[in-house]
Each structure stands twice: as structure tokens, then as C-alpha cells.
N, C-alpha and C positions, 0 to 999 in steps of 0.2 A: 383134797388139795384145792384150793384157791388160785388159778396162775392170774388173776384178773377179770375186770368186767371188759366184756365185749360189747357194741352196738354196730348191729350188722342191716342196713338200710335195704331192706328187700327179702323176702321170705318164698321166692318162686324155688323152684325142683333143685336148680345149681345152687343157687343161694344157702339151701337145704341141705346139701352137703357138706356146706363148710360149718355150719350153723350146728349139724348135730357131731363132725369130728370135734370142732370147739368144745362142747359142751363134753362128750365123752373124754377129752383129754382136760376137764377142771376149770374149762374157764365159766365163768357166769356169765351165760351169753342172753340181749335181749335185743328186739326184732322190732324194726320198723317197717310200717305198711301202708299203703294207700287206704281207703274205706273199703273198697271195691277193685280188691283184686285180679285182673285176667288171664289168670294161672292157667298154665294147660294139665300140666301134669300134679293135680287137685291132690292124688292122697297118697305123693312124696314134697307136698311143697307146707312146709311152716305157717304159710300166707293162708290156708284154710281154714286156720281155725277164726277167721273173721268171721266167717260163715256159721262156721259149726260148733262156736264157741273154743273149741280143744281138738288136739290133733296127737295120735301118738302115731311117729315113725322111727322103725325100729326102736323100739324101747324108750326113746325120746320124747315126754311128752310138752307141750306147748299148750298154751292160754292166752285165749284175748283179756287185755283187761284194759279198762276204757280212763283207768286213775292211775298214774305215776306212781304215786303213794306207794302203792300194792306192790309195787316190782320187787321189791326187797322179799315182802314174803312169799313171793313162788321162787325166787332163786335161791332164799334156805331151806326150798322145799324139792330142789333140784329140778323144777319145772320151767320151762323157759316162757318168760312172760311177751305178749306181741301190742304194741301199743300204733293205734292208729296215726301217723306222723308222716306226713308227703316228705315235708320241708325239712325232716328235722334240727325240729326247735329243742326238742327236749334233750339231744345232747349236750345243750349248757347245765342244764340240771341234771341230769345223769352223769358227768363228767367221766366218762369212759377212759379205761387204759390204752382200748383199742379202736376205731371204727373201722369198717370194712362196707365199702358199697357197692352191692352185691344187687343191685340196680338191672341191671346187663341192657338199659335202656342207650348204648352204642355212644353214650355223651354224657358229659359230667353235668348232673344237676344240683352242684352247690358244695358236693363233698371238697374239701382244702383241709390241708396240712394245719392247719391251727385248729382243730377238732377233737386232738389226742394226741398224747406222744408218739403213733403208730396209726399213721391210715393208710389203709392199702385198698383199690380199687381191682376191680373185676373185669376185663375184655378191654376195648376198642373205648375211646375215650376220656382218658388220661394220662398222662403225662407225668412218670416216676421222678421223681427227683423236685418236680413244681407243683403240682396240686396232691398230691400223692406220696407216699415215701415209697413205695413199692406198686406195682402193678404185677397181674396172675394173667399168664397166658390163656387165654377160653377158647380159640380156634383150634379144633380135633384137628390132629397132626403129630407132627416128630416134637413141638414145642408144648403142647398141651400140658397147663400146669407149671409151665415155668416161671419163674417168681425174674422179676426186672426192675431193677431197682435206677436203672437212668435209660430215658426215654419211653417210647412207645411200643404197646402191643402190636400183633395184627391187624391190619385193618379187615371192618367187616365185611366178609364175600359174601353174605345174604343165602349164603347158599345151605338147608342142615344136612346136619349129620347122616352120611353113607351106608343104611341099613339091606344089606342082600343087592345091592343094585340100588336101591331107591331113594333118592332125594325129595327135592318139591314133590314126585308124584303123589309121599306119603303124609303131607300136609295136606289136613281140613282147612279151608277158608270161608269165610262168608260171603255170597253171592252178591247182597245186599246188606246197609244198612237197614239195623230191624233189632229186635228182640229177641235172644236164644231160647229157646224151648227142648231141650235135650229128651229122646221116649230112650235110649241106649245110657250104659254106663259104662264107665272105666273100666276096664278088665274086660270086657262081652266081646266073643267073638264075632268078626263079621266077616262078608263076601261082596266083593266090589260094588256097586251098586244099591246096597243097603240104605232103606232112608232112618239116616240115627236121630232126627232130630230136623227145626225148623228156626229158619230167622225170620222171625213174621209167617207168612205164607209160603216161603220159599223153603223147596226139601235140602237138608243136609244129607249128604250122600256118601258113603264109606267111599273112598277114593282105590281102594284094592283089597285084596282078601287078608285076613289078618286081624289081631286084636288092638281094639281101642288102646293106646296106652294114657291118651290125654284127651281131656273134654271139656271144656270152659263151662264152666258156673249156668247152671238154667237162671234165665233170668235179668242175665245182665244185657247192657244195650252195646251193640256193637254198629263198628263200620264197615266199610264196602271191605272183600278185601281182607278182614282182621281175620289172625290167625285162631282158629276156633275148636282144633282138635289136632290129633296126627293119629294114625295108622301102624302099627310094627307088626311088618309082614313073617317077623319068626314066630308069632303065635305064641310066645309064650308066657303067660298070664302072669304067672309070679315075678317079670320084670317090671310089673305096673304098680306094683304096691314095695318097691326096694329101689335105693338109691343109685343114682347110674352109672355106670364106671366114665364119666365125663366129670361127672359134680363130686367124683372124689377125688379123680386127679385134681381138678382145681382146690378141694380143700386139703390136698397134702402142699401144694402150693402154698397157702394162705398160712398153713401151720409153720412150713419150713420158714416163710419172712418173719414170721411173727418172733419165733425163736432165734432169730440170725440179728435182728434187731435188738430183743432185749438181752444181748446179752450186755 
């Protein structure tokens, strides 16, 4: 079944959720990216296969592909195509049913109402009813996932998500601007003080006991300060390779506007 093409501006882990309910419930969904994505959670985020050319989660697989042309024949191939586009430009040429900016950069970067019959943005940073048709609640809470079709989300409290007690604690950051050099991987367990990795010279340091869940790209250049990993102190590995009960609330959200919309 056909319900539509989608173009969804952002391929990071929440983006990731809606992107493969999308696609599991028939729509043709394709994926805009920066070149160099700062993913933290790499192998549930759509945005890797810039990297790695392709990416399958949960059964969903994805492809870089550097030519518009091409999009058509990976979404009769049931594969979701990711095309490099900061700005996107290419939703004049793709003329989508839907967009979805799935951004979660706290601020609208360009997405407007005149894009598609249906755009619906992601968190803190739009405005249902003016730049937007619909806005998806992303603050974990009694609201998470609530679809608002006039006015604003929450605003961002900076603060993540509540795991066993632990907030900021279980965020990696970079000490220094520098270069990421990751020696640890996704999934690997660690014990406070662990050095996973380096910005330049500088040790990256497991921040508590617990498994890697997220790890930013070896190699990219980072700032003072930029978020560069996190920690989940339940230790259990097979949350690191499966979608989060966060990024599906929000894509039952983004399903239910979509449907409430066309009818």
C-alpha cells in the first residue's frame, strides 16, 4: 500500500522512529541530512548510513544516495533512500505529501507550511497552526507524543531523559574542542572512569558504570562542551541496537496527525 511520499528533515535516533513507523505503515519515506552527521545513538539513527553507506534497523533498511534521480528506485525497492540536504532544496523536486522536521535542533530552520499539504514539526521550535500544521510533543512526560495542532510545544528544559536516578550525570561531553578518536564501541560495557576514547589529546572518560548506549562518529571535529556519548546505567545491551520507547511515542504522534489530517 502506497499512503504517500514522506520527507523527513533529519535522520538522528527520535527522527528514526518515526521514519521507520512511516515506512512500516506504507508510506515512501525519504531522509534529509547534513554531510556530517553528530548522531549519538549511530546504530538506531537513519543519519548513518552517510557513513556507512546503508543502515538496517529493525528490518528497515536505508541508503545514502548522492542523486535524486535514484530515490524512486530504492522506494520500489522498499528501501528508504537519504539524500545529503542541510536546506532542503530538494523538496521542490521531490514534491512530498508530507514533511516532517525531525531536526530536534530546539528552532525552526526553514521548514513552512507551503512545503506540502501536511508539515508537521518535532519539539520546541514551532508554532502549530503558523509555520507548522501540527507540532509532536518530544519532552518525556504525561505529554510525550502529543500531537498540537495550535500553538506551542514545551519549551526546552536542557535537562535528558531520567534513567535509574541519572540525568546530565550520564552524558558524555567533550572537554575540548578537538577531534573524536573513539578506542570503545556502542554496545561495550563500561565502569566509571573508563577512558572510551579521545578529543585530541584529551581522555574521554565513562562518566558511570554502565553500557555505552551512544557514541559520536570517530573522526569528526567537535566543540568545547558538544554532546559526544551517553551512558545507560541498566546495562542492558540490546537497548542499544532497538528503538526507544521515546522515538516511538513521538512517531505514534506524527502517525496519528498525519491520519487526523488527511482525512
Amino acid at each position: 500500500m502506497n499512503r504517500g511520499l514522506v520527507v523527513v528533515r533529519g535522520g538522528g535516533d527520535i527522527a528514526s522512529g518515526t521514519i521507520h513507523r512511516l515506512t512500516k505503515c506504507g508510506f515512501r519515506v525519504v531522509v534529509l541530512e547534513i554531510d556530517k552527521p553528530t548522531v549519538i545513538r549511530r546504530t538506531v539513527s537513519f543519519a548513518n548510513a552517510l557513513f556507512d553507506k546503508e543502515i538496517t534497523i529493525e528490518g528497515i533498511k536505508a541508503i545514502r544516495t548522492d542523486d535524486i534521480n535514484h530515490v524512486n528506485d530504492y522506494l520500489n525497492k522498499s528501501i528508504i533512500p537519504i539524500l545529503v540536504d542541510e536546506t532542503g532544496k530538494s523538496i521542490d523536486t521531490l514534491k512530498p505529501d508530507i514533511v516532517i522536521d525531525a531536526i530536534l535542533a530546539k528552532k525552526n530552520l526553514g521548514t513552512n507550511m507551503e512545503m506540502a499539504p501536511i508539515v508537521i514539526g518535532l519539539g520546541p521550535g514551532f508554532t502549530a497552526g503558523k509555520d507548522v500544521h501540527a507540532v509532536i510533543e518530544t519532552n518525556r512526560g504525561h505529554d510525550l507524543g502529543k500531537v498540537i495542532y495550535s500553538g506551542k510545544p514545551q519549551k526546552n528544559t536542557g535537562i535528558p531523559g531520567n534513567i535509574e536516578g541519572y540525568t546530565h550525570e550520564r552524558v558524555i561531553r567533550s572537554s575540548n574542542e578537538g577531534i573524536v578518536s573513539t578506542k570503545a564501541s556502542i554496545g561495550d560495557i563500561v565502569n566509571k572512569g573508563d577512558c572510551i576514547g579521545y578529543v585530541d589529546e584529551s581522555p574521554i572518560l565513562a562518566p558511570l558504570d554502565g553500557v555505552i548506549r551512544g557514541l559520536i562518529k570517530s573522526g569528526l571535529h567537535v566543540t568545547e562542551n558538544f554532546k559526544i556519548g551517553d551512558v545507560d546505567p541498566r546495562g542492558k545491551v540490546d537497548h542499544c541496537f532497538t528503538i526507544s520507547d521515546k522515538a516511538r511515542a513521538v512517531a505514534g504522534g506524527v502517525l496519528e496527525a498525519i491520519l487526523t489530517m488527511q482525512k
